[in-house]
C-alpha positions as CSV (number, residue, x, y, z in Angstrom):
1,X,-16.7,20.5,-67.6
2,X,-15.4,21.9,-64.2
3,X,-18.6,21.7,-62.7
4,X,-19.4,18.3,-64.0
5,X,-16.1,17.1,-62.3
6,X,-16.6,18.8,-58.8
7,X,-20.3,17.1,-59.5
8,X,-18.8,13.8,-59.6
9,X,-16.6,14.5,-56.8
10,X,-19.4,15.3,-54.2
11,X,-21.8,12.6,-55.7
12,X,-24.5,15.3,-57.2
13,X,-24.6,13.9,-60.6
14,X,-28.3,12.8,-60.2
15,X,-30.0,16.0,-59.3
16,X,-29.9,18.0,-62.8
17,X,-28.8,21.4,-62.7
18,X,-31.5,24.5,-63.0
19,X,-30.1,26.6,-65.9
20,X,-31.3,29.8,-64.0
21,X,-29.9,28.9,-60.7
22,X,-28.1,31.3,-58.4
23,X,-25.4,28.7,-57.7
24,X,-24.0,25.9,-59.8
25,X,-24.5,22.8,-57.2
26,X,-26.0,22.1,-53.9
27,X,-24.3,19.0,-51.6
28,X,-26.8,17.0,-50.3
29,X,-26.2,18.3,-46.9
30,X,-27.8,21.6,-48.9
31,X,-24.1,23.6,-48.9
32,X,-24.4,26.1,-52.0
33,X,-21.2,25.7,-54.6
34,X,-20.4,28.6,-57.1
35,X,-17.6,26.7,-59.7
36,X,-15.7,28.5,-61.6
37,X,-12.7,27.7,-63.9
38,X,-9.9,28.3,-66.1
39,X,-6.6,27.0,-68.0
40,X,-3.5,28.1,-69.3
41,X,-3.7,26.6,-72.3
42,X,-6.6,26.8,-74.9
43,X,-7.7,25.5,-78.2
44,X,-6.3,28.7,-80.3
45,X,-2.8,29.0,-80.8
46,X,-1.2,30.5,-78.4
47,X,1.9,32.8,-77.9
48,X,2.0,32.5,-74.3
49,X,-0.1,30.7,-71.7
50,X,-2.9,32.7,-70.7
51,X,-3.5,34.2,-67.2
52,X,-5.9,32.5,-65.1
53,X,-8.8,35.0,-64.0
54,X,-11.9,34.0,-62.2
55,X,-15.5,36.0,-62.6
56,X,-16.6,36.6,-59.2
57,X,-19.0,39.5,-59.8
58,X,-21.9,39.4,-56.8
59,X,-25.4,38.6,-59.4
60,X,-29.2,39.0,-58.9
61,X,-30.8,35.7,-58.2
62,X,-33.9,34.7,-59.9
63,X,-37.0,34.6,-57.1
64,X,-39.7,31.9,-57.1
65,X,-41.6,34.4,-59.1
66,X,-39.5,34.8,-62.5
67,X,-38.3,38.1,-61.1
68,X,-34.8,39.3,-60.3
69,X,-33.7,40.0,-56.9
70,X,-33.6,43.9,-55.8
71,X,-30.1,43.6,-54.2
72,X,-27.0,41.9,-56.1
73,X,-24.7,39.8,-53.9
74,X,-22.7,36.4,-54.5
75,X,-25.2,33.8,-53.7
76,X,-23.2,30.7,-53.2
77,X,-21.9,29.4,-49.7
78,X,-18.4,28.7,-51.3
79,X,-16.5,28.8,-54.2
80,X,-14.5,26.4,-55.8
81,X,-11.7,28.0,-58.0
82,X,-10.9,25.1,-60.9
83,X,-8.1,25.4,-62.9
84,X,-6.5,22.7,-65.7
85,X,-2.7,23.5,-64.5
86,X,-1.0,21.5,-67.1
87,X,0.9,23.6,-69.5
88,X,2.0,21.3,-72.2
89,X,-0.5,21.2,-74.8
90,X,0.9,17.9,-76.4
91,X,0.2,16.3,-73.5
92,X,-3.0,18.2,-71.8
93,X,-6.2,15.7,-71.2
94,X,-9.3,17.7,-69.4
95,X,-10.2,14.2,-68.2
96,X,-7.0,13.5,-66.9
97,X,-8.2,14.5,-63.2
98,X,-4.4,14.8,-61.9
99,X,-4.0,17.8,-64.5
100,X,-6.5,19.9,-62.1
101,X,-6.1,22.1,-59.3
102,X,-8.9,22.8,-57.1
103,X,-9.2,25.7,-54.7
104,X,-12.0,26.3,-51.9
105,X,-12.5,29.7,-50.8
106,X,-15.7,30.4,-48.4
107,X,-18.2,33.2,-50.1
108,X,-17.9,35.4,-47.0
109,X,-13.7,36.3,-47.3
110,X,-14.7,37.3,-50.8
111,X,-17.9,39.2,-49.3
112,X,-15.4,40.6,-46.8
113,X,-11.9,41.3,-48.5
114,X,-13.6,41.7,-52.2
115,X,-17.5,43.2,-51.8
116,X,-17.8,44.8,-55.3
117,X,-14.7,43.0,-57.3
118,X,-15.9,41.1,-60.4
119,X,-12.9,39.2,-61.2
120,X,-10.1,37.5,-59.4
121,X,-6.8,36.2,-60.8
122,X,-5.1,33.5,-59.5
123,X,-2.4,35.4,-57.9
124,X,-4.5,37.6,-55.9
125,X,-7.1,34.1,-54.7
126,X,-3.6,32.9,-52.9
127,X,-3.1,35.7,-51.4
128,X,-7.2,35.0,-49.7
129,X,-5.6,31.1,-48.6
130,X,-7.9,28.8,-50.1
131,X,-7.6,25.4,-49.1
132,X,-5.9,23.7,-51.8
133,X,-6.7,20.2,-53.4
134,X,-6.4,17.5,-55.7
135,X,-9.7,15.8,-57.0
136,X,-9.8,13.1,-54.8
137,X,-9.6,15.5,-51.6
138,X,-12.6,17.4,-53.0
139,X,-15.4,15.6,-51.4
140,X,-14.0,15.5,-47.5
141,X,-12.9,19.5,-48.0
142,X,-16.3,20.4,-49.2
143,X,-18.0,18.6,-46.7
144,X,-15.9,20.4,-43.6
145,X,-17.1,23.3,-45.1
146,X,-20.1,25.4,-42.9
């Protein structure tokens, strides 16, 4: 879902998405977007609202030759950290775009401040100063990246 939202907010909802790719989505200016996501609430019942962790765990990307690359490293140009931030579940609506939190954090500060860490939580992104948006500022904060 997160990916098909930051999709629609950078218009890349023609171009299907390879199931093997390195990345999740590539602007048409060719920038390479790792999304990941998470939520408070889920569809189990819940005690308390769960703690939002990212995986940011550097991979091996798949060559043109159906072989994995020899060194493991985060492939993308950027990330974008997605998070549903409501916390009433009588009232939470994935499609309700206002409900979501996006965060943009270039590949290299996690390269730099986080070279082997495989997850993140939310607490600790902050702390790295991610630019910060709504769904409708997506699009022009992606595109200043790079």
């Amino acid at each position: 879902m997160a990916e098909f939202i930051v999709a629609s907010a950078i218009d890349v909802l023609k171009k299907p998405r390879e199931e093997w790719d390195a990345y999740d989505l590539v602007t048409k200016q060719g920038l390479k977007i790792e999304i990941k996501s998470s939520s408070y609430l889920q569809s189990w019942q819940q005690t308390e609202l769960s703690k939002i962790i990212f995986g940011i765990k550097p991979t091996y990307a798949l060559t043109d030759i159906n072989q994995y690359s020899e060194i493991s490293k985060r492939q993308s140009d950027i990330y974008v950290f997605c998070v549903l931030s409501h916390k009433d579940k009588n009232t939470v609506n994935p499609l309700n775009l206002n409900q979501w939190d996006f965060y943009i954090l270039d590949t290299a500060i996690l390269n730099t401040k986080m070279p082997k860490q495989k997850t993140i939580t939310l607490s600790s992104l902050l702390k790295l100063e991610p630019i910060q948006v709504k769904y409708n500022e997506l699009k022009n904060e992606i595109n200043k990246s790079r």
